[in-house]
Residue frames as qw, qx, qy, qz and C-alpha x, y, z in Angstrom:
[[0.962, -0.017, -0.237, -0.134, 84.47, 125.47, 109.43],
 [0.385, -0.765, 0.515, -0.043, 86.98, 124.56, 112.20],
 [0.791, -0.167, 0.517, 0.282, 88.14, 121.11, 110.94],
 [0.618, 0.754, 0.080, 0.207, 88.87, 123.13, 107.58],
 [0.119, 0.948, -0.163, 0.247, 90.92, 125.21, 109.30],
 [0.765, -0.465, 0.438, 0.079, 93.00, 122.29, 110.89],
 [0.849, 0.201, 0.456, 0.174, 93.42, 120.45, 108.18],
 [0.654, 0.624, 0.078, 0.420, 94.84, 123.64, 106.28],
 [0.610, -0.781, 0.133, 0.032, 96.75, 124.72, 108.85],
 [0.571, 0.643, -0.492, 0.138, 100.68, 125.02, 108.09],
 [0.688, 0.135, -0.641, 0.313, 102.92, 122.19, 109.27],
 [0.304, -0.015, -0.648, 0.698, 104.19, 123.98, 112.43],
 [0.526, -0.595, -0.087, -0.602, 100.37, 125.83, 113.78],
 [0.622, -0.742, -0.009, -0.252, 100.97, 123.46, 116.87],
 [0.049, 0.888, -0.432, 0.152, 104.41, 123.38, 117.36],
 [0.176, 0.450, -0.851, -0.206, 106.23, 120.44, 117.67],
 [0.598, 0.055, 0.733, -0.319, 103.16, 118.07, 117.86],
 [0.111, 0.090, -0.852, -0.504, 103.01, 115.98, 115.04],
 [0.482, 0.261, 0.070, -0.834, 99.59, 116.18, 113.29],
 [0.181, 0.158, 0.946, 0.217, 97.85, 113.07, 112.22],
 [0.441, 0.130, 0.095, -0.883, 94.54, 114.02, 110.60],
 [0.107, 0.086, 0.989, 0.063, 92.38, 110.68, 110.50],
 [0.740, -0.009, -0.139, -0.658, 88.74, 110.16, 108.54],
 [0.663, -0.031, 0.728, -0.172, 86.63, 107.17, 108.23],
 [0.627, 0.527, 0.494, 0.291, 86.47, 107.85, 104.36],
 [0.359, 0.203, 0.380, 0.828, 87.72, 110.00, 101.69],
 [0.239, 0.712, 0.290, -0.594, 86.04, 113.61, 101.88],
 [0.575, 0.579, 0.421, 0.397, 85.20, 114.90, 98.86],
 [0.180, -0.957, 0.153, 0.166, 86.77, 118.24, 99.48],
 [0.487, 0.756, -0.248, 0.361, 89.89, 119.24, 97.47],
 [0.326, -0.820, 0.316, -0.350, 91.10, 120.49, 100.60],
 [0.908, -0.354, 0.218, -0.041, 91.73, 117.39, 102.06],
 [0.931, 0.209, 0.184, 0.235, 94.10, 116.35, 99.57],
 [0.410, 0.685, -0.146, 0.585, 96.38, 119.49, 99.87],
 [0.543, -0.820, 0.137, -0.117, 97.21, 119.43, 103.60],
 [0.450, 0.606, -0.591, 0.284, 100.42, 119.56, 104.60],
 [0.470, -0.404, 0.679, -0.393, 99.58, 117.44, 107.62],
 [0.186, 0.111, -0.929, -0.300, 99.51, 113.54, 107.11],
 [0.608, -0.119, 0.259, -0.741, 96.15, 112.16, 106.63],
 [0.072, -0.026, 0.995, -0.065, 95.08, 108.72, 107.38],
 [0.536, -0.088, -0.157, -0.825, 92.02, 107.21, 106.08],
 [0.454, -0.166, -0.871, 0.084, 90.57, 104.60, 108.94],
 [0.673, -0.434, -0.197, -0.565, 87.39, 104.08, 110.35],
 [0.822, -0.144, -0.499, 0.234, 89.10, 101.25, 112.67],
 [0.505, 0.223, -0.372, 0.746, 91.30, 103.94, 114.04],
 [0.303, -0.396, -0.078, -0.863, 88.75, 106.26, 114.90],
 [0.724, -0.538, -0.196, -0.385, 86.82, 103.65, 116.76],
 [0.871, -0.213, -0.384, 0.221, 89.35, 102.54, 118.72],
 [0.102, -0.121, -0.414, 0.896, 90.16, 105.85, 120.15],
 [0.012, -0.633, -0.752, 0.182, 86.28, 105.85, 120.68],
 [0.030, 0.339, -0.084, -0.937, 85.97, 109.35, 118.62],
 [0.365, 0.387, 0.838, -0.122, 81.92, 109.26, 117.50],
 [0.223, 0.886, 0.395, 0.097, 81.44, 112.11, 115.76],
 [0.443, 0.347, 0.042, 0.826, 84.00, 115.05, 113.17],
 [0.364, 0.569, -0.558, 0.482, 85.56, 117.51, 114.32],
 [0.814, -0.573, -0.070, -0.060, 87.26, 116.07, 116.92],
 [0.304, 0.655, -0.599, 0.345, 90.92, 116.43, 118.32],
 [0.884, -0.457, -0.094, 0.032, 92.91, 113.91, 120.41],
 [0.078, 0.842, -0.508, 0.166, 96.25, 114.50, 121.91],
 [0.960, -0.155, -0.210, 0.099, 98.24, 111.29, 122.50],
 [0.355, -0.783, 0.506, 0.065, 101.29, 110.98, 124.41],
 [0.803, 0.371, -0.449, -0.125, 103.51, 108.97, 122.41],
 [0.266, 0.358, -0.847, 0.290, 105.74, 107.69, 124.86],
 [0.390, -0.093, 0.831, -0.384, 103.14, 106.05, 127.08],
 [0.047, -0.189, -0.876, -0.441, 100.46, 105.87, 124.45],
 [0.223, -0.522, -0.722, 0.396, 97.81, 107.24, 125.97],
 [0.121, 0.610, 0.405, 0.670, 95.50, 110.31, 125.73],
 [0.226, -0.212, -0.431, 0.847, 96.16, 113.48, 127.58],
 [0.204, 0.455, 0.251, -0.830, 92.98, 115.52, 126.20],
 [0.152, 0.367, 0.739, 0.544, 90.51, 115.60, 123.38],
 [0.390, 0.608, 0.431, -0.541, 87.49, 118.13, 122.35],
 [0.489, 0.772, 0.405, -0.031, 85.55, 119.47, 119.67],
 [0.453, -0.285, 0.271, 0.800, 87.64, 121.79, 116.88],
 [0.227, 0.954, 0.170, -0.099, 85.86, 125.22, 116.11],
 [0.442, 0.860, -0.172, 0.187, 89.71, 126.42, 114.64],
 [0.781, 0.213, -0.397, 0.433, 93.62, 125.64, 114.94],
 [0.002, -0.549, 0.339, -0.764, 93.97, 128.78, 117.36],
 [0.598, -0.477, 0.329, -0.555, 91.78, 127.32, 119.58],
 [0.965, -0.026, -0.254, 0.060, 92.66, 123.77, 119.23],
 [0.399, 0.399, -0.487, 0.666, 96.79, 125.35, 120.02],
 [0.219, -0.561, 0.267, -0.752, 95.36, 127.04, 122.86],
 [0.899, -0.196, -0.061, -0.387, 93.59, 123.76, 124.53],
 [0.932, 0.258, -0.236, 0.099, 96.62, 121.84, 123.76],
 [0.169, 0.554, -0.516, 0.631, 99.87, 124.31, 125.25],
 [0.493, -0.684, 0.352, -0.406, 99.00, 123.33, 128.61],
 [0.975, -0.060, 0.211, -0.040, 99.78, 119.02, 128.23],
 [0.805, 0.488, -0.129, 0.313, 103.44, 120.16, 126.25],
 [0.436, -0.784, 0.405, -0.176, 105.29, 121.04, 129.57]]
């Protein structure tokens, strides 16, 4: 289960990008509630980076605001991998 494997993923899996991990409600899953990444629970957010359907990863630039990539998340290795090219 790749968003399992995000969500328990230790702090630094994608190196210095700071991990937001955002539902639209409360899983029931334990899991959730032992990540060491911060998780935010809003449906608002979600629609307003137009994300329609779990797992899903978005990479924002914080300093313009603005999204440099997004896909599907089959596992943190391959989410890292997707991601290392946009942290130049």
């Amino acid at each position: 289960m790749g968003c399992r494997n995000v969500i328990e993923a230790p702090a630094n899996s994608f190196g210095e990008v700071a991990v937001l991990i955002v539902a639209s409600a409360m899983p029931s899953e334990p899991w959730w509630s032992t990540s060491p990444h911060r998780v935010v629970i809003s449906a608002p957010l979600l629609m307003a980076l137009d994300v329609r359907w779990p797992p899903f990863y978005v990479l924002v630039d914080p300093v313009v605001g603005r999204v440099v990539t997004e896909g599907v998340i089959f596992g943190s290795e391959q989410v890292r991998e997707e991601i290392a090219p946009y942290l130049v």
